[in-house]
N, C-alpha and C positions, 0 to 999 in steps of 0.2 A: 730363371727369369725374374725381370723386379717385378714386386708386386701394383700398381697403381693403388695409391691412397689418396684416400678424402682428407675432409678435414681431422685436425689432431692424429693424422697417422693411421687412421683406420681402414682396411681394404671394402672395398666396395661390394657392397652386398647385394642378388636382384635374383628375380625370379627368370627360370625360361623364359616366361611368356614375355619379357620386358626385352632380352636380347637379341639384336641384328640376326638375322639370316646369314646361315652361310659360317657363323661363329663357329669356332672351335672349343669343345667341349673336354678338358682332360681329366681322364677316367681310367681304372682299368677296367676292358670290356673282356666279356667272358668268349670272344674269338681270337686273345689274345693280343687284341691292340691296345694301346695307349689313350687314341682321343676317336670323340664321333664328332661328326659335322653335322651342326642345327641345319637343317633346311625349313620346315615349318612346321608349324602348329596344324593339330586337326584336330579338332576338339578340346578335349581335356587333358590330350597327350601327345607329343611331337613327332615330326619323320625325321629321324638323324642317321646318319649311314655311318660307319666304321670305317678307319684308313684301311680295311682289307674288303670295303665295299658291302658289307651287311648291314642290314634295317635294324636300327631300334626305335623303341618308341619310350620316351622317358616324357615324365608324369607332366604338366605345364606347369604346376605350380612347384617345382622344384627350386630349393634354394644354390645359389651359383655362387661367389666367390670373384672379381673380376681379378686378370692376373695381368694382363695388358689389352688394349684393343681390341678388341673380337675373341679375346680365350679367355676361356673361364673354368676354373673347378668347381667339382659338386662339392656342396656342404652336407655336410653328415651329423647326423646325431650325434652327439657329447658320446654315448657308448660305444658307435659302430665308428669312430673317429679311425681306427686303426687301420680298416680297410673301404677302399671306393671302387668297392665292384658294382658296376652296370647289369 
């Protein structure tokens, strides 16, 4: 997929708590899927479901990566850049 850019080319960066419901979140998750789906915020941590239908809760103030429309990848630490396990 293209990535959506801001100004100077740069991919757009946000927290959970700033993205639409219902967004697609690509990840690997440790049920073996590819992506969760934000459904909401509860507190300090999210309700996202897995395409095979299990609950995660990822932290709100997590940094995201916009990739088009409503999908997004997690941003990772400079070290842990190699893998994005959920």
């Amino acid at each position: 997929m293209m990535g959506i850019t801001g100004l100077r080319g740069i991919k757009m960066k946000v927290r959970l708590y700033d993205i639409p419901e219902n967004s697609k979140i690509i990840c690997n998750v440790s049920d073996g899927s590819t992506w969760v789906s934000f459904r909401h915020l509860d507190g300090m941590y999210s309700y996202c479901v897995s395409e095979k239908g299990n609950i995660y809760h990822l932290y709100a103030m997590s940094e995201l990566t916009e990739v088009s429309p409503s999908v997004y990848t997690i941003m990772q630490p400079q070290e842990d850049a190699e893998e994005q396990n959920v």
